[in-house]
N, C-alpha and C positions, 0 to 999 in steps of 0.2 A: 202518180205513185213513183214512175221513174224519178222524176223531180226531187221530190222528198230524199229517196235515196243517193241522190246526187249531192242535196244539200251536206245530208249527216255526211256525207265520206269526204265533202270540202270540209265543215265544219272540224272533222278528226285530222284532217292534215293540217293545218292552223295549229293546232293545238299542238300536235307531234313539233310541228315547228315552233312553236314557241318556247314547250318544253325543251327542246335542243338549244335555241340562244339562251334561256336561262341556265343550262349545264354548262354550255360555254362560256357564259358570264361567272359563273361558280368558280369552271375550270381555271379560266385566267386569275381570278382572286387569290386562288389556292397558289398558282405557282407565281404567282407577286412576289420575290423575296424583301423579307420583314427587316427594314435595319434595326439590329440590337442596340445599337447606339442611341437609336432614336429613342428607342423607349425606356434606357435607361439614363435619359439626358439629364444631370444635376439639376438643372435650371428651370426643367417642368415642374410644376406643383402637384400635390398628391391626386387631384382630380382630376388634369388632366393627363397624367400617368395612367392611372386606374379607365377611364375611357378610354386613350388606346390598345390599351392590355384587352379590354372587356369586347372591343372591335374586334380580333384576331377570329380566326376560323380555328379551327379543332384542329387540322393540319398546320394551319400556321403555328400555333401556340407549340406542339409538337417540334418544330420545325427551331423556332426560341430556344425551347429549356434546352436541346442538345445542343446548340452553337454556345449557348452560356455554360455549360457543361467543357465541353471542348474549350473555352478561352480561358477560363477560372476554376475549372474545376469544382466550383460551388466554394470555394473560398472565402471568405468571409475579406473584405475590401476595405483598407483603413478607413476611417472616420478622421471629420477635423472635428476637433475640441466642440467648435460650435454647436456640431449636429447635436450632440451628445443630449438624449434625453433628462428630465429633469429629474431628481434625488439620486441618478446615478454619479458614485462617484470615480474620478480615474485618479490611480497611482501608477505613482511611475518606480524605477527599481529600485533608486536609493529609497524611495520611503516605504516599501515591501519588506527591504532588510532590516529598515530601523523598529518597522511594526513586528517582526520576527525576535528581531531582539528584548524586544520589549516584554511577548509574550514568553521565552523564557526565561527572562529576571523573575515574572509573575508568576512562574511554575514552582522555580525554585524557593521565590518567598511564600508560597504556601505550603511550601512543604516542609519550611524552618530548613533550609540550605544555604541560606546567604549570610555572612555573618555582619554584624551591625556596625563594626567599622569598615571602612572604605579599603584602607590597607591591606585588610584582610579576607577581603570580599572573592577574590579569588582563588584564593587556597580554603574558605570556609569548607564548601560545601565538601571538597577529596579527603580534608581531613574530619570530617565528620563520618563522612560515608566510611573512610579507616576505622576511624575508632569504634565505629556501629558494626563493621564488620569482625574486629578483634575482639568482640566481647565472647568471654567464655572460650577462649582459646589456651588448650591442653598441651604441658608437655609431649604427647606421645602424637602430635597433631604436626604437618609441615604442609607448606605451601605444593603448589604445581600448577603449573601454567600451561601443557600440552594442550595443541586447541588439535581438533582433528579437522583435514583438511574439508569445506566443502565443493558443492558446486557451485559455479558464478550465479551469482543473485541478482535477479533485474525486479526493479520496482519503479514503479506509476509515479513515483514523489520525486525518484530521484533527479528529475529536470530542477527539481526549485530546492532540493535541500542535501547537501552532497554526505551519502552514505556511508560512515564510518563505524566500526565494532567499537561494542563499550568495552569501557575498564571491568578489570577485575580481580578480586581475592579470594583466590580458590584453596581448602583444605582437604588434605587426606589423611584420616585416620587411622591409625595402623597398630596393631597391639599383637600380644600371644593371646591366644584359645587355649586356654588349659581345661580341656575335656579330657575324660576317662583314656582317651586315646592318648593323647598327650603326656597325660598325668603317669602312664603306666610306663612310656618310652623315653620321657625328659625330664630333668629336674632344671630347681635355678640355674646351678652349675651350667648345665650344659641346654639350654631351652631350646624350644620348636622355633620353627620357621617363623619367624612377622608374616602376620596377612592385613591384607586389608579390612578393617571393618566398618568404616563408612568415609563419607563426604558432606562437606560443608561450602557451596554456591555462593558465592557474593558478588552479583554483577549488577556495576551501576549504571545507571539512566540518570544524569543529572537533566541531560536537557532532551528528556521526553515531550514530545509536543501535546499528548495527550494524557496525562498523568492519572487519570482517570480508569485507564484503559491497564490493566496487570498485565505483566509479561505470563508466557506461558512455555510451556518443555512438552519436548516428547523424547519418547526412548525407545529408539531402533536395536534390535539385534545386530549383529557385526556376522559373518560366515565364522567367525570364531565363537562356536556357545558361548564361551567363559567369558566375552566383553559385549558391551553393550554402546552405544553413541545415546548420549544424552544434550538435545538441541534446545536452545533456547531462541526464544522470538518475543519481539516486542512492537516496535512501531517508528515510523520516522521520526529521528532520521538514523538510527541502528540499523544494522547489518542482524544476522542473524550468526550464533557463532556455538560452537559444538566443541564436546571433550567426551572423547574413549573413557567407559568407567567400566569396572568390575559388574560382572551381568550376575547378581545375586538377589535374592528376597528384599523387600525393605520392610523395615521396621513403619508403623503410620502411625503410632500413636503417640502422642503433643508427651508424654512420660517418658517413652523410650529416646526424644533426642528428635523427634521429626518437626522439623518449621519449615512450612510454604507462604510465605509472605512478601508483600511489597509496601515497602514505608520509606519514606525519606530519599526519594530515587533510587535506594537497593534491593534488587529485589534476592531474597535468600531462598534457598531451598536446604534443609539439612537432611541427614536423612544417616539412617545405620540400618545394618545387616542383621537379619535374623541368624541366631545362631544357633547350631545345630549340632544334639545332642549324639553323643556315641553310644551305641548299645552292643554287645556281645552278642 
């Protein structure tokens, strides 16, 4: 019976010690440092890469992705021409720009902005977008140009397409209000104050990348009730650009004078003031 019991308790020491060289074997594995170099050697082929990645311990591999972190940062590492997978293609910058250009010659020709001789190919489309802009323009109507100022505008595009504010022909229209108030306190002789009673928007987009895609507005109040900021937005490679207007009602009916439209790179917005009637 001694015996026995003598056995099993050499048997568990063995064992205790075996278990011990094998952690020590572990141990030393573990604190092996791994060359990155080695295993990301150009000149290995993909399987035998993948076998010594697939070899690393849990600490080691741990012990990798940080040292690669730390030297690159996870940076993405030039390529030569050669590697270059198959159907992908690489351009270089001149042919970036000329594919740029290209697409908007292609914008403008479907929008009828290019004109068909050569000569006049550069001045087509500003003199179109004018004349499309001049139509139905009134005596009692004059231009203005006040942009109000904004904040600096960063955009995701502008590495590859340099941000500039479109053109534009802007109207305001201005007349007398001959209401009962008016009518009782002024004659021709001697008339009321001009007000304002509306605005007419003509701002172009010839070389919208997306022509597809309509410009849009919004209208902030000013700390001033009586003005308004009226912003318009489009898309690369415009700027976003703004004008102070009179903060009044607007008229929305296509009868009364109201057009929100975008055609031929202009996008228009017209719009007039409701008017309001005097009562004793």
């Amino acid at each position: 019976m001694k015996e026995e019991v003598e056995e099993e308790v050499e048997e568990e020491e063995e064992e205790e010690e075996d278990e011990d060289r094998n952690n020590e074997k572990m141990a030393k594995k573990v604190r092996r440092k791994v060359d990155v170099n080695v295993l990301d050697d150009p000149e290995l082929d993909e399987p035998e890469r993948e076998r010594k990645w697939r070899a690393l311990t849990e600490d080691q591999l741990e012990e990798v992705t940080l040292e690669l972190y730390r030297v690159g940062g996870y940076s993405p590492p030039y390529n030569s021409f050669l590697d270059t997978m198959p159907g992908i293609e690489i351009i270089d910058v001149q042919t970036d720009v000329e594919s740029l250009q290209e697409r908007r010659q292609k914008n403008r020709q479907s929008s009828g902005l290019v004109s068909s001789s050569s000569s006049a190919s550069a001045a087509g489309p500003d003199a179109k977008m004018l004349a499309m802009a001049r139509q139905g323009m009134e005596g009692d109507e004059s231009t203005f140009s006040v942009e109000e100022q904004l904040e600096t505008q960063k955009h995701l595009w502008s590495d590859k397409y340099r941000p500039r504010k479109p053109t534009y022909l802007n109207r305001v229209q201005t007349g007398f209000d001959w209401n009962k108030y008016n009518q009782t306190h002024y004659d021709q002789d001697n008339p009321p104050p001009k007000i304002v009673q509306g605005y007419k928007f003509n701002i172009f987009y010839p070389d919208l990348l997306d022509m597809t895609r309509t410009p849009t507005f919004t209208v902030t109040p000013c700390d001033d009730r009586d003005f308004a900021v009226i912003r318009f937005k489009s898309g690369p490679p415009y700027e976003d650009i703004a004008f102070k207007v009179v903060n009044r009602e607007w008229e929305t009916l296509h009868k009364n004078g109201y057009k929100c439209q975008f055609q031929n790179g202009v996008f228009q917005l017209w719009f007039m003031f409701k008017k309001y009637r005097y009562r004793r």
